[in-house]
C-alpha positions in Angstrom: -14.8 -18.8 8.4 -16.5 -20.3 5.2 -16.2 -17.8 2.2 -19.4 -17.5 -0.2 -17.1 -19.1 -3.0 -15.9 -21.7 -0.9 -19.8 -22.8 -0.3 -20.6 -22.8 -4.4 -18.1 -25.2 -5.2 -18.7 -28.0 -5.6 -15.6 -31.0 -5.2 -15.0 -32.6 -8.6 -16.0 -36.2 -7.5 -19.4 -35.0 -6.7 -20.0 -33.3 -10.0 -19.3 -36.1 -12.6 -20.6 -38.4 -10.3 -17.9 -40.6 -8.9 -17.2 -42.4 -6.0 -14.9 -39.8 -4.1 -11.9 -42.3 -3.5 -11.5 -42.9 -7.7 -10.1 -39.6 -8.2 -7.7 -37.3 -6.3 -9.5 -34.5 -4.5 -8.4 -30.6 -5.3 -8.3 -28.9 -1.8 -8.4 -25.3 -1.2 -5.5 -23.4 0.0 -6.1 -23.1 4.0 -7.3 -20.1 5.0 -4.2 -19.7 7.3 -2.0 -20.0 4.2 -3.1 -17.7 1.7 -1.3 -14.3 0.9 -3.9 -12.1 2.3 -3.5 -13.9 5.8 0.0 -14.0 5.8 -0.2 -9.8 5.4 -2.8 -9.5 8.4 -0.1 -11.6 10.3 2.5 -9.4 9.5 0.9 -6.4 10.4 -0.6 -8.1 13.6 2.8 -9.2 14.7 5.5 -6.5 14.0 7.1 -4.8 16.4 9.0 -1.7 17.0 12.7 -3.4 17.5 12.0 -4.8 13.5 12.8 -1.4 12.3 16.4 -0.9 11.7 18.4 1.8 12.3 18.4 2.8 9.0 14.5 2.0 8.2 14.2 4.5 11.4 16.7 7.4 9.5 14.9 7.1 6.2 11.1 6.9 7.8 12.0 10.2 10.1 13.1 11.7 6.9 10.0 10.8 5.4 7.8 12.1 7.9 9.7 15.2 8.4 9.3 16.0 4.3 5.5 15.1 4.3 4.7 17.5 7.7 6.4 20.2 5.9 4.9 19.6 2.4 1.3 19.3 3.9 1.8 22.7 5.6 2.8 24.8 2.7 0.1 22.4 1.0 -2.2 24.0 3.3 -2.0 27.6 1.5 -3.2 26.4 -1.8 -6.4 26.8 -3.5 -7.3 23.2 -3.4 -6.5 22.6 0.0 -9.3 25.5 1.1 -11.8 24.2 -1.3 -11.3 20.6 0.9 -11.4 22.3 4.2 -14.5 24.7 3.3 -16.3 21.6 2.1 -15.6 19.3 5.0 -16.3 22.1 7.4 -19.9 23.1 5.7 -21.1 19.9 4.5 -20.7 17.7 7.6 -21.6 18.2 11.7 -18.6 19.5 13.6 -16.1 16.9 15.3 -13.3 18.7 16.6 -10.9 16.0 17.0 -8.6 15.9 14.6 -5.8 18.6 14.0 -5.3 20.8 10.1 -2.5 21.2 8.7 -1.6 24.7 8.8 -5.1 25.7 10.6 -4.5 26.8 14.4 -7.2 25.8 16.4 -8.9 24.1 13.8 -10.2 20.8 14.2 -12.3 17.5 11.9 -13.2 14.6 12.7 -10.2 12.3 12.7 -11.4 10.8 9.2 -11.5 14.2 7.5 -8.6 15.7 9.2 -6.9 12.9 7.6 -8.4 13.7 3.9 -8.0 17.3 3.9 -4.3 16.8 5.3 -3.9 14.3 2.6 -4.9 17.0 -0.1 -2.2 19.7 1.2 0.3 16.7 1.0 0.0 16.3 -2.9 -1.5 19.7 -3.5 1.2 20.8 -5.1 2.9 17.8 -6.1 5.7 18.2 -3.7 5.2 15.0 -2.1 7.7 12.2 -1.9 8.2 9.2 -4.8 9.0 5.5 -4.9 9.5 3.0 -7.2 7.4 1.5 -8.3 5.7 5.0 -9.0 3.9 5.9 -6.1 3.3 8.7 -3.3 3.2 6.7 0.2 3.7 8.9 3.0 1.1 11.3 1.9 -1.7 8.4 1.7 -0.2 7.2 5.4 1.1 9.8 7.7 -2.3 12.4 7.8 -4.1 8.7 8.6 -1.8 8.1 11.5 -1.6 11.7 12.8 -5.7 11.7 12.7 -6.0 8.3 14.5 -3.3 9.5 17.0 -5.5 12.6 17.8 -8.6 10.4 18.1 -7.2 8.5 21.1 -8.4 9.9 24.1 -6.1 9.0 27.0 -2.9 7.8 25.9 -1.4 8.6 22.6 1.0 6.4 20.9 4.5 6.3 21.6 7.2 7.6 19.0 8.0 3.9 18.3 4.9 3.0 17.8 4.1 6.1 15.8 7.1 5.1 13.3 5.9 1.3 13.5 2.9 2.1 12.2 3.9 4.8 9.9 6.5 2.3 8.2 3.9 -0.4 8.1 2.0 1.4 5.8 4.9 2.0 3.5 6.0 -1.7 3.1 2.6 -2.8 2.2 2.2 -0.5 -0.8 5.7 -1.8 -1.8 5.4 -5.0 -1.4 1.5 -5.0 -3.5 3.5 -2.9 -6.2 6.1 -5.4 -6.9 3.0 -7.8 -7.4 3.3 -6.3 -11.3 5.8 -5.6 -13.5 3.3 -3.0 -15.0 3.0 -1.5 -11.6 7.2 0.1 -12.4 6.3 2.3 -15.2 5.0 5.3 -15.4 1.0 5.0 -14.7 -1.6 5.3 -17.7 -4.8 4.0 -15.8 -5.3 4.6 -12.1 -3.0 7.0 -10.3 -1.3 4.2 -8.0 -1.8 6.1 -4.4 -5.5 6.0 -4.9 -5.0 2.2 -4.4 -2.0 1.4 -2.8 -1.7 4.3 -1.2 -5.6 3.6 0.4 -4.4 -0.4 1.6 -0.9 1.2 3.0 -3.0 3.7 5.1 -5.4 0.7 6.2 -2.2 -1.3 6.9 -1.1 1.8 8.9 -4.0 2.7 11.0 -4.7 -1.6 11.9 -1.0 -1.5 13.2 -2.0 1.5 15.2 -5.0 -0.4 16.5 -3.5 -3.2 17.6 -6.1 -5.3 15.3 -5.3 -9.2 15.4 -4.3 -11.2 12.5 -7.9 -11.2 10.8 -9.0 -7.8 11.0 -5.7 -6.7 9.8 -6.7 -8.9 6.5 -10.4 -8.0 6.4 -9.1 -3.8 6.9 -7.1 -4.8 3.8 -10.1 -6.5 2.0 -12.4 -3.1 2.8 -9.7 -1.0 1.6 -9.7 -2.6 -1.8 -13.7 -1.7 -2.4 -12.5 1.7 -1.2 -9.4 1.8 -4.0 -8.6 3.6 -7.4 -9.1 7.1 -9.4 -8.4 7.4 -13.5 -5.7 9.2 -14.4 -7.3 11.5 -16.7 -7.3 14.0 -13.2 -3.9 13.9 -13.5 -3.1 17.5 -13.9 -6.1 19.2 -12.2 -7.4 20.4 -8.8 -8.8 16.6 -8.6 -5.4 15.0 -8.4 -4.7 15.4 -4.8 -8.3 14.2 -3.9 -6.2 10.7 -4.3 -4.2 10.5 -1.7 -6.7 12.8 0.9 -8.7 9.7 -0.1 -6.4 7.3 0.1 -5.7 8.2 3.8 -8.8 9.1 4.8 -10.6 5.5 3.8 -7.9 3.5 4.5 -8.4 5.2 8.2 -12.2 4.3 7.6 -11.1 0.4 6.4 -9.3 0.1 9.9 -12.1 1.7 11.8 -14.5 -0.8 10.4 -12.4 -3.1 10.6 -12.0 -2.6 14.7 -15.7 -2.9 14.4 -16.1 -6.6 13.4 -16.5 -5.5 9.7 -15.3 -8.4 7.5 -14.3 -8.6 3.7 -13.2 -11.2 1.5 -10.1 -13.5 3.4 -8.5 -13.5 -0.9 -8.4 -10.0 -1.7 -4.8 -10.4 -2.4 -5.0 -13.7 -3.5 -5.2 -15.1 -7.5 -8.4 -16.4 -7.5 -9.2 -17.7 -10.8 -12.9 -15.9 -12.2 -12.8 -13.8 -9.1 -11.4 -10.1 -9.5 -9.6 -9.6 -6.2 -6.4 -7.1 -6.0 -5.4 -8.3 -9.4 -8.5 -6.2 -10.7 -5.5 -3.4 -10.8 -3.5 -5.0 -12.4 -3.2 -7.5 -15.6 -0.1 -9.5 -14.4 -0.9 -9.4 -11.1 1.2 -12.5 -9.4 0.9 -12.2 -5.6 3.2 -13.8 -2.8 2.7 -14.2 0.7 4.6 -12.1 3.4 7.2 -13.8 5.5 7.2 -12.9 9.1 8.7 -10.4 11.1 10.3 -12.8 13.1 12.0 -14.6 10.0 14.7 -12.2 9.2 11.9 -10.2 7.5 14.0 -6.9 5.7 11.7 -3.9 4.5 11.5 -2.1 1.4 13.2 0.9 2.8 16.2 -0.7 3.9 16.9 -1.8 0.6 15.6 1.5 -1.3 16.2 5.0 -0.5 12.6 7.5 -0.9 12.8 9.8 -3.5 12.4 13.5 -2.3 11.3 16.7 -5.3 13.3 19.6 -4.6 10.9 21.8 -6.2 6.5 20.9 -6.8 6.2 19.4 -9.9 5.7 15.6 -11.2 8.8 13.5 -10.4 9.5 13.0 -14.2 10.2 16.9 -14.5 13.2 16.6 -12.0 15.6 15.0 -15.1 14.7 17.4 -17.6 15.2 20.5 -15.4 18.1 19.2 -14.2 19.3 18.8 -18.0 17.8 21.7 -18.7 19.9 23.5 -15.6 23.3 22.6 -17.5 22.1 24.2 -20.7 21.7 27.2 -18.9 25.2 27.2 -17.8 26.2 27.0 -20.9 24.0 29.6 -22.4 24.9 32.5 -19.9 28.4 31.8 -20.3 28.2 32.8 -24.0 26.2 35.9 -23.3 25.3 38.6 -21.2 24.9 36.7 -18.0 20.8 36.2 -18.8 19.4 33.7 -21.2 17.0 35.3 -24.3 14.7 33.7 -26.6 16.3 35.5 -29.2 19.5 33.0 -28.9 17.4 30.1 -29.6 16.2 28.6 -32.3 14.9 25.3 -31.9 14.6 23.1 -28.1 14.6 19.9 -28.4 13.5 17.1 -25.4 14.3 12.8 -25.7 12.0 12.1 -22.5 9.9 9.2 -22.2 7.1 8.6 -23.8 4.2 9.2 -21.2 0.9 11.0 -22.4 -0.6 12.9 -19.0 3.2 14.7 -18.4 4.0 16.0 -22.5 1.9 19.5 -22.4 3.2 21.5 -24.7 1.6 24.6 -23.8 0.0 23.9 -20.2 -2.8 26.5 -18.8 -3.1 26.4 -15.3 -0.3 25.2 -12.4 -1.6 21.8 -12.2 -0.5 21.3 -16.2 2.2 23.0 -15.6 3.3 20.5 -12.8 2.9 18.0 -15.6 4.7 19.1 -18.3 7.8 18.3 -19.6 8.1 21.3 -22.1 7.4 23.8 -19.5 9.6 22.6 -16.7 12.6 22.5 -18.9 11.9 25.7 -20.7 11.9 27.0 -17.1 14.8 25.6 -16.2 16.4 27.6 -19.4 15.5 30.7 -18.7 16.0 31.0 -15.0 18.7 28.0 -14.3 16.5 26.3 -11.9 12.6 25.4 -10.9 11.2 26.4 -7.8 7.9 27.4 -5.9 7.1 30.5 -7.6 7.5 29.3 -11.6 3.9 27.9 -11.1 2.8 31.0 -10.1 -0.1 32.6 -12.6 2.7 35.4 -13.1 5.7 32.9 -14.3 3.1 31.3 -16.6 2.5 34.2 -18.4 6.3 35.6 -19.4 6.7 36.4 -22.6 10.4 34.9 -22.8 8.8 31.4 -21.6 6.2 31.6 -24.2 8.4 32.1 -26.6 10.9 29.2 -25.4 8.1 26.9 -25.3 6.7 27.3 -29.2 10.2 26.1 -30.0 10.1 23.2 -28.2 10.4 19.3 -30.0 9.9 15.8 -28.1 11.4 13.1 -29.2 10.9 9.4 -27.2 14.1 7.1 -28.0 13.7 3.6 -27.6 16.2 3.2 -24.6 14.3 6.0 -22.8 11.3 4.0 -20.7 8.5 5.1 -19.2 10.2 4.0 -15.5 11.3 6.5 -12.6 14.2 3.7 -12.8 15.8 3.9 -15.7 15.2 6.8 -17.6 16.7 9.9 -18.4 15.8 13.7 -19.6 18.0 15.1 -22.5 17.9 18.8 -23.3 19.1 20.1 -26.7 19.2 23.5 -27.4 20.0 24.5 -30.8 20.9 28.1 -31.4 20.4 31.0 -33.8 24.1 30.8 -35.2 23.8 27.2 -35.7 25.4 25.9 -32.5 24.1 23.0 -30.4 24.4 23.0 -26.7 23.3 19.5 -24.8 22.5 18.6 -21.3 21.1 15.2 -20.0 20.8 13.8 -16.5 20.5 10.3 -15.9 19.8 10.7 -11.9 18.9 13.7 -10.5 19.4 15.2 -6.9 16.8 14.2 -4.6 16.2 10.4 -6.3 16.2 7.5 -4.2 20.3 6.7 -5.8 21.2 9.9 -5.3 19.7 11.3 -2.0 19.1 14.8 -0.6 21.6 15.3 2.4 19.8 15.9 5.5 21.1 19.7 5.4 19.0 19.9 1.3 16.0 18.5 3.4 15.7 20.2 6.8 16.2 23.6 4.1 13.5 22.4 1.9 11.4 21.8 5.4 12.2 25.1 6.5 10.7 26.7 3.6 7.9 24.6 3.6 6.6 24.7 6.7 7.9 28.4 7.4 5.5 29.3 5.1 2.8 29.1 8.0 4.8 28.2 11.4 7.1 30.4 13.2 10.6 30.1 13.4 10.5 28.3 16.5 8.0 25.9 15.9 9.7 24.9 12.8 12.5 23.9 14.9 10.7 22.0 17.4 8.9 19.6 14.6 12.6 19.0 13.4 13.6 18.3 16.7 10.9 16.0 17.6 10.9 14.3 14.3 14.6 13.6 14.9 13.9 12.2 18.0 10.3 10.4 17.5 11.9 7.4 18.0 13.2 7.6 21.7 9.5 9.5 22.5 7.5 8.0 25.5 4.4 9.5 23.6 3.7 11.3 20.0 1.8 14.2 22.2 5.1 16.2 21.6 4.9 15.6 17.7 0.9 16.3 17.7 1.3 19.6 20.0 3.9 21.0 17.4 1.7 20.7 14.4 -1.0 23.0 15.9 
């Protein structure tokens, strides 16, 4: 097919008039060779025995973190203003399962954005580098188009094909840009690679060929992107319900004989395609499956929170965890305000997470002073310091007017390479210090599969019964040896 861009140029010879054998002729790039085909070829074409055995580990670990983090996702405030809405603004569909809602069913397009809203609802969701969320933008997608199909349901392999699918395609867009590893400060990343990974996901699932794959791509990227300045609010995990819901909807389209632009991913010059995200956008095409192809996750661990709160927070918590240590050992066994005298943070310098004196959970979630002063007083952060009671204490009030940031120069803005120093300076004078360079749960220093089937437990035990939580960890463990997902789909309700 014949782009619109392709038809308004015009070949150089033609314009200043000369005969077309004086001068060389500039060709386009074939259609077949561009990077945004070779991607709908790769999704097209991969199969099942191109996942590893360690790609298959690290997905199932993935998707057993996300079920559970949706479910206890599905208690929260924001997660029932999503639900109510969907359920009063649009004609019933009862389709798609809820995440933490027995009986309750959406269509599979709204099932797939209200479960993508309990997924980050809290901010418990899992982390990559560069900074992203991807299973929440993938997995409610694939679970809703797995509920949609009517006779046979995919099987476990095919389930994990397309779940991991998703993944490598908002890694490999990510490492398009250098400015794509730091911290973000314009568009919260899963609201666009999160919304092409769930399109990638859903094609896969389809069974699209090679060009609808690219053109579900192409309608994904009209669909992409959210501002940051809703980090921190009840808006936030609208993202990645987005994300997964309209990359479902790209897909569907897609299937439909929708088509899109064949460069979306390419560097067109004077035509915003992908690179419209980001300023040093250099794309490259994907190799086959069939050439020795290795993905992202074989190479890169995922990094999982061990308590709901912006990934940064994890280092200066965990710094904050040894002062504590220190701090009951010289006392009465508790920590006081009255010991301290001055709290001091070197974190990166990152606007949206430095709140000195957050309001609400959602700042909370997003702020380096209160995660650490947390960490102070009670030697760790879980569930319940966001609670409208833990926000209020006296003691952490006090901790937190104390409280200094400093941003050294060797300290960057990247979930990579930085670090969280804690330095607590007391009333006699003395100075205690704590500082974590990787803390437990990031993708170099891994939760154990014992730290995440506890974390599922008291996730997803927050709404299931004992026994059900079981079975999903069971038939997570072994999605990959399933005949059908119907097993995986039956335990969610």
């Amino acid at each position: 097919m014949i782009s619109t861009l392709q038809k308004t140029i015009r070949p150089v010879w033609a314009v200043r008039g000369l005969h077309k054998s004086a001068v060389e002729v500039l060709k386009r790039p074939d259609p077949e060779d561009t990077v945004t085909a070779s991607y709908g070829r790769f999704i097209s074409e991969v199969k099942p025995q191109h996942l590893s055995s360690l790609v298959l580990h690290r997905s199932k670990r993935m998707v057993l973190d996300s079920i559970g983090v949706g479910l206890i996702g599905s208690t929260t405030d924001v997660f029932e203003l999503a639900l109510q809405h969907c359920q009063h603004m649009y004609a019933p569909d009862d389709i798609s399962s809820v995440y933490g809602r027995r009986g309750s069913r959406l269509s599979p397009t709204l099932a797939a954005f209200v479960n993508g809203v309990a997924t980050h609802s809290m901010d418990f969701d899992d982390t990559w580098h560069p900074a992203t969320h991807p299973s929440g933008a993938v997995l409610p997608a694939v679970l809703a188009l797995s509920d949609m199909m009517p006779n046979s349901k995919p099987s476990g392999p095919d389930f994990l094909l397309a779940f991991n699918v998703g993944i490598e395609i908002q890694g490999r867009l990510m490492r398009f840009s250098h400015e794509a590893h730091n911290i973000p400060k314009r568009f919260h990343p899963p609201s666009v690679v999160g919304t092409m990974g769930s399109a990638a996901a859903c094609a896969r699932l389809l069974s699209l060929d090679h060009s609808q794959c690219s053109h579900a791509l192409a309608i994904a990227a009209s669909l992409s992107g959210a501002p940051m300045a809703n980090a921190a609010t009840q808006s936030k995990p609208l993202h990645i319900g987005n994300a997964s819901r309209l990359g479902l909807e790209a897909a569907l389209l897609a299937s439909r004989g929708l088509e899109a632009s064949p460069l979306v991913l390419d560097a067109v010059a004077g035509v915003a395609g992908f690179d419209a995200f980001y300023e040093d956008y250099v794309p490259e095409p994907l190799e086959s499956p069939n050439d020795g192809h290795v993905f992202l996750l074989e190479e890169q661990d995922m990094g999982f929170k061990r308590f709901p709160a912006h990934l940064g927070m994890h280092w200066v918590a965990d710094a904050a965890a040894s002062v504590h240590k220190l701090l009951v050992g010289l006392g009465p066994g508790t920590v006081s305000p009255s010991q301290v005298q001055d709290i001091l943070l070197r974190v990166p310098k990152s606007k949206y997470i430095n709140r000195p004196f957050p309001e609400s959970e959602h700042e909370a979630r997003h702020s380096f002073q209160f995660n650490a002063c947390s960490a102070l007083l009670d030697g760790e952060v879980t569930v319940q310091s966001f609670t409208p009671a833990a926000l209020r204490r006296p003691d952490l009030l006090a901790l937190l007017s104390r409280v200094h940031v400093e941003h050294p120069h060797d300290n960057p803005a990247n979930f990579n390479s930085m670090y969280g120093e804690v330095q607590v300076t007391l009333v006699e004078g003395e100075i205690l210090k704590g500082r974590c360079d990787t803390f437990y749960g990031h993708w170099r220093n891994p939760l154990t599969n014992e730290s995440l089937r506890k974390k599922f437990r008291n996730n997803a035990g927050e709404v299931l019964r004992s026994e059900q939580v079981e079975g999903l960890i069971d038939v997570v463990g072994g999605l990959d040896t399933l005949g059908d997902c119907r097993d995986l789909l039956s335990q969610l309700q």
